[in-house]
N, C-alpha and C positions, 0 to 999 in steps of 0.2 A: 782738792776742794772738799771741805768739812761739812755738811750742810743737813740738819735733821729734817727742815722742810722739803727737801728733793730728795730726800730717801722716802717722805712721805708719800711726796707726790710719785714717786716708781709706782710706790707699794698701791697704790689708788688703782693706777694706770693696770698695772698686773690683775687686781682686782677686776676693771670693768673690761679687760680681754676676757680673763676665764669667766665674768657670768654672758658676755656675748659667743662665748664657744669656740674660743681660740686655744689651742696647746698652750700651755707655757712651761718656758724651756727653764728648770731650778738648776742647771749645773752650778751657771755662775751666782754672783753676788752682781750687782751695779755698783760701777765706778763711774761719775761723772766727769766725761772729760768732752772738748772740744776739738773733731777731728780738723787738722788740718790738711792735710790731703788724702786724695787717694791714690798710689802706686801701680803700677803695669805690675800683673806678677814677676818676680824677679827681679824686682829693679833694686838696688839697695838703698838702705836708709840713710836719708841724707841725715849728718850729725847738726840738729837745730837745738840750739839753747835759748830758751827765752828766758828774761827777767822777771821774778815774779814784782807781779803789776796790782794795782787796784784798779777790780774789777766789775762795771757795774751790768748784768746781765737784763734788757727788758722787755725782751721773749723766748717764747720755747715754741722750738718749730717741730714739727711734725712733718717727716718726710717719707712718702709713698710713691716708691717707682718716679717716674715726674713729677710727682704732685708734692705742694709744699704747703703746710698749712702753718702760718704763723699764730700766738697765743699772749698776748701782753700779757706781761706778769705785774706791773705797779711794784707794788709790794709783797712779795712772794707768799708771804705769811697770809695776806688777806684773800689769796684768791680760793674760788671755790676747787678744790681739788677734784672731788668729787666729781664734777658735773666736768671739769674741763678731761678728765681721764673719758669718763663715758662718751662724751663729743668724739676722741679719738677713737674709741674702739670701733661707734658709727661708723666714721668716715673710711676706715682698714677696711671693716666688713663692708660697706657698698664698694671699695676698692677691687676688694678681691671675688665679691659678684658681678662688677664691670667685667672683670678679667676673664671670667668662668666664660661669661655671655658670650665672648669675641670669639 
């Protein structure tokens, strides 16, 4: 998937980590993809080929530990990136001051 406005929207999200005081890791680059599963270590990969499909995506979830925070996107272009990066970096940080507390 080709996408300048969700390289945007990385770039936001990176952005309102590092001003709420999160490391962020530059090894890699973002690649958007859609995991479909997760594996027991060792298991091996099973050979899936999908069809490429028209696809219409209309939210972005955010997933912490249990928690799942969904994001309608409308029109991806329209949304405030901005602000919906910052909402995430909130929600990780009271996340991981839940965690500390426990």
């Amino acid at each position: 998937m080709d996408s300048q406005t969700i390289q945007a929207l990385r770039a936001d999200l990176v952005q309102a980590l590092d001003t709420a005081g999160f490391a962020i890791n530059t090894t890699y680059g973002y690649t958007p993809h859609i995991t479909l599963a997760y594996l027991p270590q060792g298991t091996p990969l099973p050979d899936v080929r999908l069809p490429n499909i028209a696809a219409t995506l209309d939210h972005v979830w955010c997933c912490i530990g249990d928690h799942r925070y969904a994001y309608p996107l409308g029109k991806l272009a329209t949304v405030d990136r901005a602000a919906l990066a910052i909402d995430v970096a909130r929600r990780l940080k009271a996340e991981l001051l839940c965690a500390v507390e426990l």
